[in-house]
N, C-alpha and C positions, 0 to 999 in steps of 0.2 A: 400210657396205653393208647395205639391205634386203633379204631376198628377201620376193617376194610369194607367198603359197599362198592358193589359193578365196579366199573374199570377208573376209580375216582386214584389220580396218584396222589404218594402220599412222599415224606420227607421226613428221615428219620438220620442219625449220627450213626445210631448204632442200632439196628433193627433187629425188632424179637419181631417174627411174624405170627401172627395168631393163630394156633393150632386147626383151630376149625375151618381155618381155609382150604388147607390143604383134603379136605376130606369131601368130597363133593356128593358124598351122600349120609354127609351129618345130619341128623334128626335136631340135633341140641347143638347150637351154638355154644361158645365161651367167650368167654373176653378176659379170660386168662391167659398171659403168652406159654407157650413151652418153652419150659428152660435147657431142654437139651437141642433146637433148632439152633441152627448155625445161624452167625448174624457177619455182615460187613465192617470196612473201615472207612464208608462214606455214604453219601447219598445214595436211597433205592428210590430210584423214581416211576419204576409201573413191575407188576406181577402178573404173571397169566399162568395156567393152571391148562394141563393137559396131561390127562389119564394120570401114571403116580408120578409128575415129574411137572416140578415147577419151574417156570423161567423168572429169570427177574434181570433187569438192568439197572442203570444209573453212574451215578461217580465214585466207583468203587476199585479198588485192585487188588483187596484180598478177600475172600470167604471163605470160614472157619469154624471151629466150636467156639461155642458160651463160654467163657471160661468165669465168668463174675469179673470183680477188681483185682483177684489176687492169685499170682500162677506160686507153684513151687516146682526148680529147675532144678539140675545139681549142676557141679562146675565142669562135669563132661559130657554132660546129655543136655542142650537146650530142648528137647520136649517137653512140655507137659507135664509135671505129673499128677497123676488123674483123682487121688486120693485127697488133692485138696480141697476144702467146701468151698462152693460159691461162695459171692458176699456181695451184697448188694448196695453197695456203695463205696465211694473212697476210703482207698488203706493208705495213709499217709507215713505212717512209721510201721515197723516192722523188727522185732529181738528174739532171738534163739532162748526156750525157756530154762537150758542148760539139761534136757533131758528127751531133746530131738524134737520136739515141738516150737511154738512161737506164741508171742504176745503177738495182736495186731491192734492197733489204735485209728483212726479215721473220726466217717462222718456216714457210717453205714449202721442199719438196722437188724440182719438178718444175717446169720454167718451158717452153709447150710439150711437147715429149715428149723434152726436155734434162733430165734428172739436174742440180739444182743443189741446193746444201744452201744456204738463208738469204740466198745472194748471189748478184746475175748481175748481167751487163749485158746489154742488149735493144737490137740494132741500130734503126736509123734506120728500115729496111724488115721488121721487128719478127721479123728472122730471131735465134739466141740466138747471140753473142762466145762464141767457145773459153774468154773469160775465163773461172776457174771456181777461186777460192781455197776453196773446201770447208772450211764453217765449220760447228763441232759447236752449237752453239746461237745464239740469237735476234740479228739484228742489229736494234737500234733506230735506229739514226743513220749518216750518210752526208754528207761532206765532201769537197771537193777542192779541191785547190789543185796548180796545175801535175801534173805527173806522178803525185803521191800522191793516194794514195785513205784519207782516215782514216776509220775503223769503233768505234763502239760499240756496246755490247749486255749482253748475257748469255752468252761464252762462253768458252771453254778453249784451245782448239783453232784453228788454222787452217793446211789444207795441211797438218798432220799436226805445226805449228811449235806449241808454247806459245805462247799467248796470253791473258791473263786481262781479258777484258772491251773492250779498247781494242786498237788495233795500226793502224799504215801500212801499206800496200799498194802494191803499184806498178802500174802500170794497163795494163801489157803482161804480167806474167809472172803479176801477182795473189799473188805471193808478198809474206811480211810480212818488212818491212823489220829487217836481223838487227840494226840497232842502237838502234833506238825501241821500248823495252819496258816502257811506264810500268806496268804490272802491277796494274790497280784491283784492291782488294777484292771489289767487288761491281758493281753494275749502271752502265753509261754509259747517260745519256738524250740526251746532245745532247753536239756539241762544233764549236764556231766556232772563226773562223782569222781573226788579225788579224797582218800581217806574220809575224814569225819568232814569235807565239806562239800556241799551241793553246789555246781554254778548252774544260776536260771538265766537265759538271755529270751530277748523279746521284745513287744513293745508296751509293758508298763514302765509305769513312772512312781509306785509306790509298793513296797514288797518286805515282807520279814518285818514287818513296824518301824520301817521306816524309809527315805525318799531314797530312791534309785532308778535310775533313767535307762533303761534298759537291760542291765546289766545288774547282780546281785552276787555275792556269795551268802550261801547259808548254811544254817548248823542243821546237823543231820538231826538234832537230838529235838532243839527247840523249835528251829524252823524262823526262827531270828536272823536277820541278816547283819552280817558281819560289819560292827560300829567302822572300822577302821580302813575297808575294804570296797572303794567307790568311782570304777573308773569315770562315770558320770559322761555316758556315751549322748550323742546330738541326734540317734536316731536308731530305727528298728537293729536289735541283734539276731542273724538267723542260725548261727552256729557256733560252735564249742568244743575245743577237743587241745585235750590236755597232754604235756610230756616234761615227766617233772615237774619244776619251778616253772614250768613258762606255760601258759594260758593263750590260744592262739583261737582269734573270732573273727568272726566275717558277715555282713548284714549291709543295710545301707548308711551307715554312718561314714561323714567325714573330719570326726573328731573323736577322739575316745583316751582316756590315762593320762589327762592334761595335754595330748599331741594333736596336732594334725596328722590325721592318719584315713585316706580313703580306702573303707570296705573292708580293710584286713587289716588285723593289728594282733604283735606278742604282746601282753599283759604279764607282769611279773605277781605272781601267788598270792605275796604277801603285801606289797603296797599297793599294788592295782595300776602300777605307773606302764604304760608305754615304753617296751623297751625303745631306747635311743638311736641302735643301729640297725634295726629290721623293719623295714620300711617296703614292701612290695607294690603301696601304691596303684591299685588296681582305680582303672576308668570306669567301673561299674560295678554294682553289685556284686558280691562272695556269698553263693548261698547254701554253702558245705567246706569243709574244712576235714582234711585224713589225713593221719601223721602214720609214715613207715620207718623207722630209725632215723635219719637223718632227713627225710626227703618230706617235705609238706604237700599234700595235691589240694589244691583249691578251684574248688568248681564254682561257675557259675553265669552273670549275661556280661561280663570284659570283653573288651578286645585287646587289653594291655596289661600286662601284668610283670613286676620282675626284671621292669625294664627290657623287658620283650615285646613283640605283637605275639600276642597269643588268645584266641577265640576260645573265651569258655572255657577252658580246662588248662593246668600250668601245675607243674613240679618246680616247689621253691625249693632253696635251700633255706636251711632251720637257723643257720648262721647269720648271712648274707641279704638270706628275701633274695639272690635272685633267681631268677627261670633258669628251670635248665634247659642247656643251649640247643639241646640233640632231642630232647622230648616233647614234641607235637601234636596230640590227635585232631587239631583242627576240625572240632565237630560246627557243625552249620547251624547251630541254635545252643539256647541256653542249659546248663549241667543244673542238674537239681539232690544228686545222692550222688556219693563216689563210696565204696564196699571193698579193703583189701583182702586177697586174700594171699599169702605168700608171693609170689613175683608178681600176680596179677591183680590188676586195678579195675573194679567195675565201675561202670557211671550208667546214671542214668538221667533222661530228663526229658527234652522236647526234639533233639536231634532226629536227622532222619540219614545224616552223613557223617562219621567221625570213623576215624583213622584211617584213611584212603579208602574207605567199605561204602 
């Protein structure tokens, strides 16, 4: 919160200005912002106030609606749509609840003017589900499969239940399921589901009872990780995404499945080994991974990847690891999500230039 007094400027990212300014014959101040006042995408550095019509300057070059942390688009309309709630803090993951709705996960308190700690789900007509497992810290990831909801992140707590980073969920009651308690160490970034096994990737070092350096498979049932199943990675894993037998991840590691393998590496199912001949070699970080048939997109902060120069974003092949030769969007900063959906590839992430736009 700002308050504004005389002509004092002020510096704000993203500016709520305070209702009662505008009203030059308020009796009652606030010091509550309005939530439907338009705000900027940089510095506002002075406001002045004349008759109903405020000026404002600074380092700014767009002004718009509020919208919170989270818009809802469709795939032909980039507008808006208006029916989404606020939310008053970081959405970090984001899943369709299979009945037009969404799970959202973050490090947000308020979704609308519903109390949610880090998790909700968001009806179809974008009213907030009573769901509400009330989690003491960050969720980064969101999975489902049939009735369970699997969660990672950063936290302790949930519904008042221990939980150390990782936990199920049930998608009526939101309570954490009392017999899956793989207990991570430390951070979950991602976790896929392929039949009866769960992969967690991240940055602990201990998970299911027992040691695993980022990387785990586990039992859907127990929540034990898998005795035999240990690629035994040299550093953070931030993504996961399965096709078949082949297990394909990307994080900051430069070792993973007994290989030398920078950033991106195929993992085989069952022994956890490094495949031999897929090798993409990326110079930087991979921090997503999205399989279409044949074609792997791997986002992230490279400039090499596939045996290519390629900025940030590259289609491997699934065989090979290499780039393909004709597919470029040379965006000007790092990929952080890539979303298919039939021919079309969304990304998103820090860019403010990708694909000649």
């Amino acid at each position: 919160k700002n308050k504004i007094t005389g002509m004092k400027r002020f510096s704000l990212f993203t500016v709520l200005i305070i209702n009662s300014l505008f009203s030059l014959n308020a009796q009652a101040q606030t010091d509550i912002p309005n939530p439907d006042m338009w705000v900027t995408n940089g510095q506002v550095s002075t406001v002045a106030v004349h008759g109903d019509y405020s000026y404002i300057g600074g380092n700014f070059t767009y002004v718009g609606p509020y919208t919170g942390s989270g818009v809802k688009l469709t795939t032909t309309n980039a507008a808006a749509n208006s029916t989404f709630p606020k939310v008053n803090g970081p959405i970090l993951t984001c899943v369709p609840d299979g009945f037009g709705g969404w799970y959202i996960g973050g490090n947000f308190t308020f979704v609308g003017n519903q109390a949610r700690n880090r998790l909700a789900r968001v009806n179809s007509d974008g009213s907030i589900n009573t769901w509400n497992p009330d989690i003491n810290g960050t969720v980064r990831c969101i999975t489902i499969i049939g009735n369970d909801i699997y969660i990672g992140g950063y936290f302790s707590s949930i519904g008042g239940q221990e939980r150390n980073n990782i936990a199920k969920l049930n998608n009526t009651t939101g309570a954490a399921d009392a017999n899956w308690n793989p207990n991570a160490n430390s951070i979950v970034n991602v976790i896929a589901i392929n039949g009866n096994d769960i992969y967690a990737g991240g940055l602990f070092t201990s998970i299911g009872g027992q040691t695993r350096n980022y990387i785990a498979k586990l039992n859907n049932t127990t929540g034990a990780a898998d005795a035999d199943w240990n690629p035994n990675g040299n550093n953070t894993v931030l993504s996961i995404a399965i096709s078949g037998s082949d297990i394909y991840i990307g994080g900051n590691f430069t070792s993973i499945g007994g290989q030398a393998r920078n950033y991106i590496s195929k993992l085989n199912n069952t022994s956890g080994a490094a495949d031999a001949g897929w090798n993409p070699n990326a110079n930087l970080f991979v921090n997503v991974i999205a399989i279409n048939g044949n074609d792997i997109y791997a986002g992230g902060n490279f400039s090499s990847i596939g045996g290519q120069p390629r900025n940030n974003i590259a289609k491997l092949n699934n065989t090979t690891g290499a780039a393909d030769a004709s597919w470029n969007p040379n965006p000007n900063s790092g990929i952080q999500s890539i979303a298919i959906n039939g021919n079309d590839i969304y990304a998103g992430g820090n860019f403010s230039s990708i694909g000649g736009q």
